[in-house]
Structure formats: structure tokens, C-alpha cells
N, C-alpha and C positions, 0 to 999 in steps of 0.2 A: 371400283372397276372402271376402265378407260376402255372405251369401244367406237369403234364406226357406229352412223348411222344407216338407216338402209332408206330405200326411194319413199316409201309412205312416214318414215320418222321424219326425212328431210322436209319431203311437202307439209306436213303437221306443223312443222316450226316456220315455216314460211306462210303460212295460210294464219296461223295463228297468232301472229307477233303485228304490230304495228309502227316499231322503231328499230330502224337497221342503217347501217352503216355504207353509204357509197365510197369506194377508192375509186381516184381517176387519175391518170397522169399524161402533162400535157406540157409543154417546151422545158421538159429534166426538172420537171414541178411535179411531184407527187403532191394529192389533197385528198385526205380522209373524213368525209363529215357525215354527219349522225341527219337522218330523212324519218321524218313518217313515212309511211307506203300504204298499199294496199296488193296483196297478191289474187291472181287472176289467168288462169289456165295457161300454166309457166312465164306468166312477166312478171315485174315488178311495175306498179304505176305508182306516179310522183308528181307532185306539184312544184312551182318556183319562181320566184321574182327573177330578174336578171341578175345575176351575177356572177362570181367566179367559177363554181361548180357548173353551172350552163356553161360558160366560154370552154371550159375544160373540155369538159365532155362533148362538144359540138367540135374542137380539134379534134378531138381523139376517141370518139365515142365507145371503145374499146375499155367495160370497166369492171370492175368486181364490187360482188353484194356482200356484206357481211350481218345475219343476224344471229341474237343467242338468245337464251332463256335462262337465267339462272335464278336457281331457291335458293341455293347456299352453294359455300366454296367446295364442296365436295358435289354439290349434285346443279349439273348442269348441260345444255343442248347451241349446239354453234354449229350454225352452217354456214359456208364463206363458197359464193356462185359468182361463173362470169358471164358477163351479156354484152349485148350491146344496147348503146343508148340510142331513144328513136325520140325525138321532139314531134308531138300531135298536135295535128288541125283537123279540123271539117268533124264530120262522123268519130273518126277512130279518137279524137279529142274530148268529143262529146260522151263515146263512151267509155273512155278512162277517169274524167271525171265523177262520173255514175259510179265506175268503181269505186272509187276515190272515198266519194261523201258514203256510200252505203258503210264502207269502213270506219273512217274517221267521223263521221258528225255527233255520233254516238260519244265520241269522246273528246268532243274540241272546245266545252263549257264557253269559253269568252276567249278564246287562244287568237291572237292578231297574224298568227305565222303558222300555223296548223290548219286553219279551217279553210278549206277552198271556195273560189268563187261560185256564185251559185251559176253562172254563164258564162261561157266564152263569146257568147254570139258578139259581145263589145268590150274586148279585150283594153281598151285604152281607158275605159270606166273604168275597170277592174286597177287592172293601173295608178289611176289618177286617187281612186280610194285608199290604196296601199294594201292590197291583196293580191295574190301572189297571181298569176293569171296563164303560164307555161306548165304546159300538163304532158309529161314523155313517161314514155314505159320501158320497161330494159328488159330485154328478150335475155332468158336464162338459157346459155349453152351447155353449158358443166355446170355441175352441183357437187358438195362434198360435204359431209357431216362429221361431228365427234358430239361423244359422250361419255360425263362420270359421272357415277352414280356410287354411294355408298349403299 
């Protein structure tokens, strides 16, 4: 059976997942790449060293979320949201972060590219160590769900 989701299955899969998919598109560049996150009273937060995905999104901060849940090919949950991208400092950096590690630290054993900094306050340490040290949240505007289930 193939069905919508409704607004509490949508949030559940978003609250509940920790790897999803950011689309961005920026000078007739489409770029789809797969994010840890952490969801938090409709945003998404994210961590990131510099590179293509930030340049992207800071053109064009205009992007879509993609995550799913699958058990098997017949039984599974995909929500695909759009937002905007917001790159954080000061406070709202600080507490994205907090989001962040509350989610992921739990599951980041020895990961070099998953576990975030434990501080922003000196972003060019962070840096210099090779940890990722850009912490933005994507405000979800639209939400959509599917689901099959046997």
C-alpha cells in the first residue's frame, strides 16, 4: 500500500533519522549530497568544513531536504522538504551546535567527518585540526511525505 504521510509521520521521520540528503543548486550546478543533521523545532542543523555545498548554498540558499527510513523494499518512509539555508554565529551557533552533539555524539565512535567541534568560540583551531567548524540550520518551509508499506 502506497500512501501520504500526514504532519506527525512527517515530524517522526525527521526527528528520528540522522542521515538525509541536502539538494542545492547554484550557477546551472545542481549538488545532492548525503549530511548527518539533527532536527529541532522545524529546522534542520548541520555541520561543515568549507567547501562546495557551503559556496552553493550561500549563492543560492534556497534548498531541499531529502530523508527516508527504509526496512525493506516494500516497507518504507521518505520525506523530501524545502528551506532555506541560514549559516550560524554568536548564540544561535552555539545552539545549533548543542543540537548537534545531543544527536550525533551518541553515534560518532571515532568519525573524523561526523563529530563536531566541541567549540566555536575559536573557529580557526577547529580549523587547523581538521574538524569541521560552520554550523547552519535550514528553516523548513514545505514538508511532503510518502509511504509503502506491505
Amino acid at each position: 500500500m502506497l500512501g501520504q504521510l500526514d504532519e506527525r509521520e512527517i515530524e517522526d521521520v525527521l526527528r528520528s533519522e540522522y542521515l538525509g540528503r541536502i539538494g542545492c543548486h547554484s550557477d546551472g550546478r545542481t549538488y545532492v549530497v548525503p549530511v548527518t543533521y539533527a532536527y529541532d523545532n522545524g529546522a534542520v542543523y548541520g555541520h561543515s568544513a568549507e567547501g562546495l555545498k557551503l559556496r552553493m548554498m550561500r549563492a543560492n540558499p534556497s534548498v531541499c531536504f531529502e530523508v527516508d527510513r527504509m526496512e525493506d523494499l516494500a516497507t518504507w518512509r521518505s520525506v523530501i522538504a524545502w528551506g532555506r539555508f541560514e549559516e550560524l554565529r554568536g548564540a544561535e551557533a552555539d545552539h545549533g551546535l548543542a543540537v548537534l552533539m545531543a544527536r550525533l555524539l551518541p553515534l560518532s565512535a571515532s568519525s573524523e567527518t561526523s563529530h563536531p567541534p566541541k567549540s566555536l568560540t575559536h573557529q580557526h583551531r577547529a580549523i587547523e585540526e581538521g574538524l569541521p567548524a560552520i554550523v547552519y540550520r535550514i528553516a523548513l518551509r514545505e514538508k511532503s511525505g510518502r509511504f509503502e508499506r506491505h
